[in-house]
Structure formats: C-alpha cells, structure tokens
Biopython code that builds the backbone (N, CA, C, O; Angstrom):
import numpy as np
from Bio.PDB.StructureBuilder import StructureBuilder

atoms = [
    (1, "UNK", "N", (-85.872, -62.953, -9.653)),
    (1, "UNK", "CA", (-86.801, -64.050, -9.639)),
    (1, "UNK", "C", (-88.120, -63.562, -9.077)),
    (1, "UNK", "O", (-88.197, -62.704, -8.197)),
    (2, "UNK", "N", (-88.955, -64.049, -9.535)),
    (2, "UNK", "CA", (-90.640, -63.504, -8.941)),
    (2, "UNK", "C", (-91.271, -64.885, -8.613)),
    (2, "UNK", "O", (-91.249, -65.882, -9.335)),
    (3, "UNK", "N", (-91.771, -64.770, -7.532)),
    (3, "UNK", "CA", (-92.944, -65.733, -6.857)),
    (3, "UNK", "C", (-93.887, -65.136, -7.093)),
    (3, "UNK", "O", (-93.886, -64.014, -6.585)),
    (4, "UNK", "N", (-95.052, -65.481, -7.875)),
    (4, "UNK", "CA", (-96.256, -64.869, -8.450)),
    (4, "UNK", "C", (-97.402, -65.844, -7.736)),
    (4, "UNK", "O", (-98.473, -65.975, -8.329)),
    (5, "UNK", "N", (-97.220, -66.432, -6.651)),
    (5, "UNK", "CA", (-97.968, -67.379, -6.016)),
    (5, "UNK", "C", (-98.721, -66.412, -5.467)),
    (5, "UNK", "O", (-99.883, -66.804, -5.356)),
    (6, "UNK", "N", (-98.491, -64.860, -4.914)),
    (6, "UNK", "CA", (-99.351, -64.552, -4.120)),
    (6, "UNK", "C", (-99.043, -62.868, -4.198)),
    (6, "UNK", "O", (-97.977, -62.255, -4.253)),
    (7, "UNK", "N", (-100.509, -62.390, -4.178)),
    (7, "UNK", "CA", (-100.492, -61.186, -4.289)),
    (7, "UNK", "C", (-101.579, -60.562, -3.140)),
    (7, "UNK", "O", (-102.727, -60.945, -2.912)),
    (8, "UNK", "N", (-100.860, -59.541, -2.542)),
    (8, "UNK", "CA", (-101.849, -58.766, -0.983)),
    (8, "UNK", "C", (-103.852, -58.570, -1.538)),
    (8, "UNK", "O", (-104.153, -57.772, -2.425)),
    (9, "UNK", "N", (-104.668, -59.227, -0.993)),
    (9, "UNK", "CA", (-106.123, -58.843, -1.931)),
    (9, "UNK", "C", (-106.473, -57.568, -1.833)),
    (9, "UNK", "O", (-107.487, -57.137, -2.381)),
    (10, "UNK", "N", (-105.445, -56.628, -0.926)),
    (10, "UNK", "CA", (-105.819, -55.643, -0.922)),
    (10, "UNK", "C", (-105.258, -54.486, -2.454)),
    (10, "UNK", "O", (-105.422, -53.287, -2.678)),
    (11, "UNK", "N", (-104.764, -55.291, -3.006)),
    (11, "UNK", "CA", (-103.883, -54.739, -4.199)),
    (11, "UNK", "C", (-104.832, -54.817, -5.466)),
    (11, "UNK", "O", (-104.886, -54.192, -6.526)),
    (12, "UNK", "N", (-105.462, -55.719, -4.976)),
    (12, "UNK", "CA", (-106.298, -56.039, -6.459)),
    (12, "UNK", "C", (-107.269, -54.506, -7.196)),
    (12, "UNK", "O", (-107.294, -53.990, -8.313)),
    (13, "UNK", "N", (-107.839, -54.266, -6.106)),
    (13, "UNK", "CA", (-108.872, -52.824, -6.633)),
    (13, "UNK", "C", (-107.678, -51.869, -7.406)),
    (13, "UNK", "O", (-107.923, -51.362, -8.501)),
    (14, "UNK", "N", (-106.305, -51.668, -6.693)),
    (14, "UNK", "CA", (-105.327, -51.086, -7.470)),
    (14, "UNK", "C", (-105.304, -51.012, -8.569)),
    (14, "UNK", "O", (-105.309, -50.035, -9.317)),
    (15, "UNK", "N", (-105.265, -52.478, -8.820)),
    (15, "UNK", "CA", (-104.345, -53.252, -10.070)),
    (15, "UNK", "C", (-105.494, -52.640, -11.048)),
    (15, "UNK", "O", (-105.128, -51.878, -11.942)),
    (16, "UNK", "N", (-106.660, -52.906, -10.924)),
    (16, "UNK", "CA", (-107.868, -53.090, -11.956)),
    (16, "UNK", "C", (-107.860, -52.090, -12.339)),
    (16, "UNK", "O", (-107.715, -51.936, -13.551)),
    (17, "UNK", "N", (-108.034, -50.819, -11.364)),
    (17, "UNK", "CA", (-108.309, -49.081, -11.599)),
    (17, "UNK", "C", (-106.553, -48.742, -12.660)),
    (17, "UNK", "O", (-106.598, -48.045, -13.674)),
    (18, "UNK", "N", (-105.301, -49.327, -12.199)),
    (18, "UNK", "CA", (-104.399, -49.090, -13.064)),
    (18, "UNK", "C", (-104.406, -49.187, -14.172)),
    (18, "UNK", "O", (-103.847, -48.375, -14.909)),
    (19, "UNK", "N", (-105.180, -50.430, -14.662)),
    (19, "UNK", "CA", (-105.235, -51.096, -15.785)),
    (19, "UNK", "C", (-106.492, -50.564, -16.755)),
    (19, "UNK", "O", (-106.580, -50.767, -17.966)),
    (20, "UNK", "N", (-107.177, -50.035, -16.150)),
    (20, "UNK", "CA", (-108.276, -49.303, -17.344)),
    (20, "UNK", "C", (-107.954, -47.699, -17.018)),
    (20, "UNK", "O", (-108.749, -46.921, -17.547)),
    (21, "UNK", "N", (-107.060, -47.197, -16.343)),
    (21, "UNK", "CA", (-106.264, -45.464, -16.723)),
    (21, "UNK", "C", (-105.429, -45.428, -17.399)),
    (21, "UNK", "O", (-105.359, -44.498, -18.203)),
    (22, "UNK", "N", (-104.340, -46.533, -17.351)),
    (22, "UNK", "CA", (-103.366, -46.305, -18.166)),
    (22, "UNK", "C", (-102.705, -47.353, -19.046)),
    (22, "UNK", "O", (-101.809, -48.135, -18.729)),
    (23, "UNK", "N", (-103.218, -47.240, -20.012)),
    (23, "UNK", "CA", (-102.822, -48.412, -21.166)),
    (23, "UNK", "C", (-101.455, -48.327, -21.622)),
    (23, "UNK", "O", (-100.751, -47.329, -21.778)),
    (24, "UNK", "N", (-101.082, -50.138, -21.898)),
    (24, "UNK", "CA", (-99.302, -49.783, -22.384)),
    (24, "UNK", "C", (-98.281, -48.798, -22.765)),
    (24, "UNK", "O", (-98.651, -48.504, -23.902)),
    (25, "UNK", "N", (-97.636, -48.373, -22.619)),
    (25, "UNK", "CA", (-96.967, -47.424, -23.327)),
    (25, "UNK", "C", (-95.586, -47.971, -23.592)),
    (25, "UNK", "O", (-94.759, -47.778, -22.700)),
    (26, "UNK", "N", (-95.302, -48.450, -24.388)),
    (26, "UNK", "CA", (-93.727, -49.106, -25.045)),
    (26, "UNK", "C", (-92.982, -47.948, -24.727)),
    (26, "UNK", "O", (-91.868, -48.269, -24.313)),
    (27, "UNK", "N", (-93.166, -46.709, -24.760)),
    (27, "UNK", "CA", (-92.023, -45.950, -24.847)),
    (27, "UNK", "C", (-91.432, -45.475, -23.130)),
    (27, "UNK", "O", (-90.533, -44.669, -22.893)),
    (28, "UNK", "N", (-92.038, -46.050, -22.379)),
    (28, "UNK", "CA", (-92.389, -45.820, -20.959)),
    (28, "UNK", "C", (-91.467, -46.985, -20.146)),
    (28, "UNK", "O", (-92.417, -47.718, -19.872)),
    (29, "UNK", "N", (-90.830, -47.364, -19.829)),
    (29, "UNK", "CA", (-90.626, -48.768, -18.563)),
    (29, "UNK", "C", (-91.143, -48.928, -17.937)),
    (29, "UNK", "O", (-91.852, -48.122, -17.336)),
    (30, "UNK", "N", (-91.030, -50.150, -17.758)),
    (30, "UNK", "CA", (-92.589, -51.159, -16.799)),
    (30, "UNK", "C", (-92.229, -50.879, -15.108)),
    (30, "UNK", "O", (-91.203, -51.338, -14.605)),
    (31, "UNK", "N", (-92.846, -50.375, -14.623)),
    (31, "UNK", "CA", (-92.122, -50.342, -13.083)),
    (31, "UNK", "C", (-92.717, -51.984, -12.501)),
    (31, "UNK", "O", (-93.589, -52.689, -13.009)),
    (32, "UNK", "N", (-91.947, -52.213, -11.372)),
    (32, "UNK", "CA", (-92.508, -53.763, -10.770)),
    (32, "UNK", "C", (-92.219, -53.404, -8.989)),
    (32, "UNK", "O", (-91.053, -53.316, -8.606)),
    (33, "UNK", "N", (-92.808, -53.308, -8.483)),
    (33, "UNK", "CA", (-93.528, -53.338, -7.050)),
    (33, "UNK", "C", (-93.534, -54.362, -6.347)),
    (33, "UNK", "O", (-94.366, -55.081, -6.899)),
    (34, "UNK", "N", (-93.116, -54.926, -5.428)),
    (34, "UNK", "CA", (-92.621, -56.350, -5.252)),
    (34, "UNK", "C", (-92.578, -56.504, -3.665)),
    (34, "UNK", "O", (-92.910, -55.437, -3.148)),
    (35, "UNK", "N", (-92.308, -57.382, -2.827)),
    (35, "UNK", "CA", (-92.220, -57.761, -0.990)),
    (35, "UNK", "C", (-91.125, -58.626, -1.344)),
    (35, "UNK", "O", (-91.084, -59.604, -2.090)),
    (36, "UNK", "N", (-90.199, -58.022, -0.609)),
    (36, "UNK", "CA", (-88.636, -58.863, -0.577)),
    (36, "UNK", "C", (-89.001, -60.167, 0.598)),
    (36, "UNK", "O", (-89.113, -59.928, 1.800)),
    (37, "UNK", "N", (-89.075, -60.830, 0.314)),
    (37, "UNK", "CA", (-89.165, -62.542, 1.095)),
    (37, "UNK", "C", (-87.982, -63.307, 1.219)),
    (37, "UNK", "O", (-87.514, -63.882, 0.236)),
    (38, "UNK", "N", (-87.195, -63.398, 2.884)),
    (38, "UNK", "CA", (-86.726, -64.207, 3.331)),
    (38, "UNK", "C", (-86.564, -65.347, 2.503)),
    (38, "UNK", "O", (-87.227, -65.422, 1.469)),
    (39, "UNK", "N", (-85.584, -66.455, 2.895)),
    (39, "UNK", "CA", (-86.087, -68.312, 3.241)),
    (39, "UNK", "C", (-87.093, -68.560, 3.981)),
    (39, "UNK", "O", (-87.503, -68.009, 5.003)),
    (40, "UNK", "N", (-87.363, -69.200, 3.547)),
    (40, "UNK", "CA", (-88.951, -70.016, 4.333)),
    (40, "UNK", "C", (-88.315, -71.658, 4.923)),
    (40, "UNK", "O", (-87.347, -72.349, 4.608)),
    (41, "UNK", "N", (-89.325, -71.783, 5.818)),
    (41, "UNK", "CA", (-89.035, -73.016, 6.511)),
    (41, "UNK", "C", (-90.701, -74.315, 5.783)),
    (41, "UNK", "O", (-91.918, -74.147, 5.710)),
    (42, "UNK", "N", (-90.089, -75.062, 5.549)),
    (42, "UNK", "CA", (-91.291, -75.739, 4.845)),
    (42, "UNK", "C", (-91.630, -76.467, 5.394)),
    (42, "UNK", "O", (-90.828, -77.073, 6.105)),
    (43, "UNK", "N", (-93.417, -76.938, 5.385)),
    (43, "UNK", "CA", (-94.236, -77.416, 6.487)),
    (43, "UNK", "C", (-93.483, -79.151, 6.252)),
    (43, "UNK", "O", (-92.535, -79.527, 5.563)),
    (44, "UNK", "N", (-94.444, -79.906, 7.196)),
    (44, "UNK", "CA", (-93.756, -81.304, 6.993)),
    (44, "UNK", "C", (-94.477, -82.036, 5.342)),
    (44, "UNK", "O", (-94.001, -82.998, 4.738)),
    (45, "UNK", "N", (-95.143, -81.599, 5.123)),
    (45, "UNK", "CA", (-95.793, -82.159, 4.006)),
    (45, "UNK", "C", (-94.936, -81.115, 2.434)),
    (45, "UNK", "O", (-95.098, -81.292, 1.227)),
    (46, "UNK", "N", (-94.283, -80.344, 2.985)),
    (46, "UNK", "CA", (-93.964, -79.673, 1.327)),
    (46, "UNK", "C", (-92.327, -80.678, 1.328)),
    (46, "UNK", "O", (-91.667, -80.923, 2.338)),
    (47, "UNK", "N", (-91.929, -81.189, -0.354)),
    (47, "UNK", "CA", (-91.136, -82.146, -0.326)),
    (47, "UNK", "C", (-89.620, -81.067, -0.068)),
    (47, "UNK", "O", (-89.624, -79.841, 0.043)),
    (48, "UNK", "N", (-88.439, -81.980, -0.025)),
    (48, "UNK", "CA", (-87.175, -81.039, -0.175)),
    (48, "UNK", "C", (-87.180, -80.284, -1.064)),
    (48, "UNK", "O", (-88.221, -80.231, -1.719)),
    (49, "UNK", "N", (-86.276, -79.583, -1.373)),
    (49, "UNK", "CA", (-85.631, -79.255, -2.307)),
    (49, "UNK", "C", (-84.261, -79.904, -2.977)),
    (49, "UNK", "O", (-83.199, -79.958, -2.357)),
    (50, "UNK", "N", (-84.408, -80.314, -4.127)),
    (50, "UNK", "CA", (-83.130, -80.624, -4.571)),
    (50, "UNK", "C", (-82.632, -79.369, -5.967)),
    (50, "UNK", "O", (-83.018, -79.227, -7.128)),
    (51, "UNK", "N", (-81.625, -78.656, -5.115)),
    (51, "UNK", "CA", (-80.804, -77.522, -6.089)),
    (51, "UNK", "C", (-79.874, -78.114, -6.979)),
    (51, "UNK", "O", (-79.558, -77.449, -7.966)),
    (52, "UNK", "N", (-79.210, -79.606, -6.767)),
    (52, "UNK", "CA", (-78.754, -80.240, -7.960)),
    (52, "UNK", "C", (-80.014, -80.650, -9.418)),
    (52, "UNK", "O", (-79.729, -81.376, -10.370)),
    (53, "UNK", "N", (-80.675, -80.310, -9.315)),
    (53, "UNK", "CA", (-81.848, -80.901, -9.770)),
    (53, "UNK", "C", (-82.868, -80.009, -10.693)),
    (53, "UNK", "O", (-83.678, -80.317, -11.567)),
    (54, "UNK", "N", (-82.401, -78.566, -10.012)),
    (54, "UNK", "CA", (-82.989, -77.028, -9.822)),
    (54, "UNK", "C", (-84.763, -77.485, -9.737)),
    (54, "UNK", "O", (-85.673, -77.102, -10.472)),
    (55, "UNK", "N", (-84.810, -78.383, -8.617)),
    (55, "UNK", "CA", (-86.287, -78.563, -8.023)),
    (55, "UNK", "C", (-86.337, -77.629, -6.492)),
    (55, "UNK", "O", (-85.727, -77.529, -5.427)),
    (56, "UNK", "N", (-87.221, -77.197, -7.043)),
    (56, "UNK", "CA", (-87.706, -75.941, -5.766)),
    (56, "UNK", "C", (-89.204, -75.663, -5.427)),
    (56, "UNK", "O", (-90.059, -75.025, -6.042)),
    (57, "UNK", "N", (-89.260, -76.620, -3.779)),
    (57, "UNK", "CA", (-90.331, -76.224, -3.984)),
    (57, "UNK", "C", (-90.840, -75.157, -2.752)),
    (57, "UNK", "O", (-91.964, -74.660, -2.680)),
    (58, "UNK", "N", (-89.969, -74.990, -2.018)),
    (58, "UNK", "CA", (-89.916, -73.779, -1.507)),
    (58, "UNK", "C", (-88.904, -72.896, -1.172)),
    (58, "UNK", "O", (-87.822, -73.254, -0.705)),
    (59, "UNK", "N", (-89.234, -71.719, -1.402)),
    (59, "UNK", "CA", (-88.043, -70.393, -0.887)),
    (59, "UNK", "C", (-86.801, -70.896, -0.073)),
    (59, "UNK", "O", (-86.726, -70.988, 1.152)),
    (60, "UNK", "N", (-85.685, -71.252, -1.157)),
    (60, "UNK", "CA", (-84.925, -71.084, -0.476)),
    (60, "UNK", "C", (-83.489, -70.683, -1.279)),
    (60, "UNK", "O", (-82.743, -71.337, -2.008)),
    (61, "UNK", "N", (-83.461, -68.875, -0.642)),
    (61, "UNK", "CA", (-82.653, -68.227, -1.035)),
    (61, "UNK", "C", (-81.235, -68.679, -1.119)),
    (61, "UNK", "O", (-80.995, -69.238, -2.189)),
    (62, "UNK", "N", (-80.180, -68.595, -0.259)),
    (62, "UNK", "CA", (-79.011, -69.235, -0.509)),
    (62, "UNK", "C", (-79.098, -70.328, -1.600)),
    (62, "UNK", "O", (-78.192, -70.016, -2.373)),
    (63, "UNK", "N", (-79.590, -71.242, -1.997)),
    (63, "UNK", "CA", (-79.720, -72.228, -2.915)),
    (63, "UNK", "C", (-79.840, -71.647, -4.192)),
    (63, "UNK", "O", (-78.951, -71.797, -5.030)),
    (64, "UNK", "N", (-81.123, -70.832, -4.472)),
    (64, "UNK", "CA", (-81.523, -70.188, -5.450)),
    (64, "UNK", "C", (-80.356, -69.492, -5.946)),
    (64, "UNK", "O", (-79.907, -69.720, -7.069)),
    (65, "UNK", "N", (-79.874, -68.692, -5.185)),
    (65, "UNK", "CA", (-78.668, -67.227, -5.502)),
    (65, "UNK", "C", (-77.300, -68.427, -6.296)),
    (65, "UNK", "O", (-76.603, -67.919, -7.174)),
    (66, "UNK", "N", (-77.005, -70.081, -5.876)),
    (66, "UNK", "CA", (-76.068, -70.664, -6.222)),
    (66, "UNK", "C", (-76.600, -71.394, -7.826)),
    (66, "UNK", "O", (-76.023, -71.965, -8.752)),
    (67, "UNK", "N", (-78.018, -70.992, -7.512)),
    (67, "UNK", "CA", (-78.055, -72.205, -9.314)),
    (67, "UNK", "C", (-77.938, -71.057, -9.988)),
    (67, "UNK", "O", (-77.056, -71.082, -10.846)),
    (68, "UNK", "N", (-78.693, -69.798, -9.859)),
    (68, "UNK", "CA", (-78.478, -68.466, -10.477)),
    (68, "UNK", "C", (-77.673, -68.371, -10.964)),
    (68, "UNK", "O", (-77.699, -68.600, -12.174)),
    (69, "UNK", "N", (-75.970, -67.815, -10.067)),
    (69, "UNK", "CA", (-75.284, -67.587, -10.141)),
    (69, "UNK", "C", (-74.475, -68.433, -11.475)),
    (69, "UNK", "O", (-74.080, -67.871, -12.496)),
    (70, "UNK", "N", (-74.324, -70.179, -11.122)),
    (70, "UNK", "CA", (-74.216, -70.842, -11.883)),
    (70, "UNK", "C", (-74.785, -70.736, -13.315)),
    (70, "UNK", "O", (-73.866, -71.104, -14.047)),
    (71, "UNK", "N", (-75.297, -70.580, -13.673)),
    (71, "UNK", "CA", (-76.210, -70.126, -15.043)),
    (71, "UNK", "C", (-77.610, -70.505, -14.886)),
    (71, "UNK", "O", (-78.475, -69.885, -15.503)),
    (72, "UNK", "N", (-77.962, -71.670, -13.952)),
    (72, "UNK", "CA", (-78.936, -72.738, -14.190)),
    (72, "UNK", "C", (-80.230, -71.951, -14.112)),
    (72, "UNK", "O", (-81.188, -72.723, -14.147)),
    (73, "UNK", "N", (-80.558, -70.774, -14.026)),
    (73, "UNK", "CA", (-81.626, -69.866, -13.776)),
    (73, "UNK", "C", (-81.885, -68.766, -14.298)),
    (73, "UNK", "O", (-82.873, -68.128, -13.934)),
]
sb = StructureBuilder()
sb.init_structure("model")
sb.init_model(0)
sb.init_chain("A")
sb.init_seg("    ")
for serial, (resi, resn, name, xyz) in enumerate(atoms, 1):
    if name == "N":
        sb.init_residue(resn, " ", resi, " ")
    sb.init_atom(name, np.array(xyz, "f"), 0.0, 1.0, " ", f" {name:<3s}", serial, name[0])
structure = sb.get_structure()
C-alpha cells in the first residue's frame, strides 16, 4: 500500500534531476524507495475509521493488514 500524501521536499531536486537522466526503460524494473510508517494516532478533528466499510482515514495498520488480507484491498 502507498500513502502518496507526502513526500521529504528535500527529495524533490532528486526526483527532477532523475527524471530528465534517465528516461523509461520497460526492459529495466521500477525500483520504489519508500519510509515504513507506524499507526498513527488521529487528531480530534480526523473522523474514525470504519474497516467494515474499508473507510480509512488514517494509518491504521493492524486494520489495513485485516481488509488486505481479506481480499477487500
């Protein structure tokens, strides 16, 4: 699963200089670079989560790993 909500700004100059050296290559695999993230505790204003529902609105692993698992993801 990817949370694409947020990326380090220090990554960005990376990303750009990657992207005009080295153009697609299909015959190549895509590598993916990633920050393994905990559960999160959600402020008073973010709503529940309901995993019967597969509504998520914040990180929360154990839940996630059970709809997964289940197919629902």
């Amino acid at each position: 699963m990817v949370n694409r909500g947020w990326v380090p700004k220090s990554w960005e100059h990376d990303l750009q200089t990657l992207i005009k050296s080295a153009p697609p290559n299909p015959k190549q695999p895509d590598v993916v670079t990633g920050i393994v993230q905990p559960s999160e505790s959600p402020s008073a204003v973010v709503p529940d989560n309901v995993p019967d529902r597969l509504e998520f609105h914040w990180i929360d692993v154990p839940n996630l790993v059970r709809a997964h698992n289940r197919g629902c993801l």
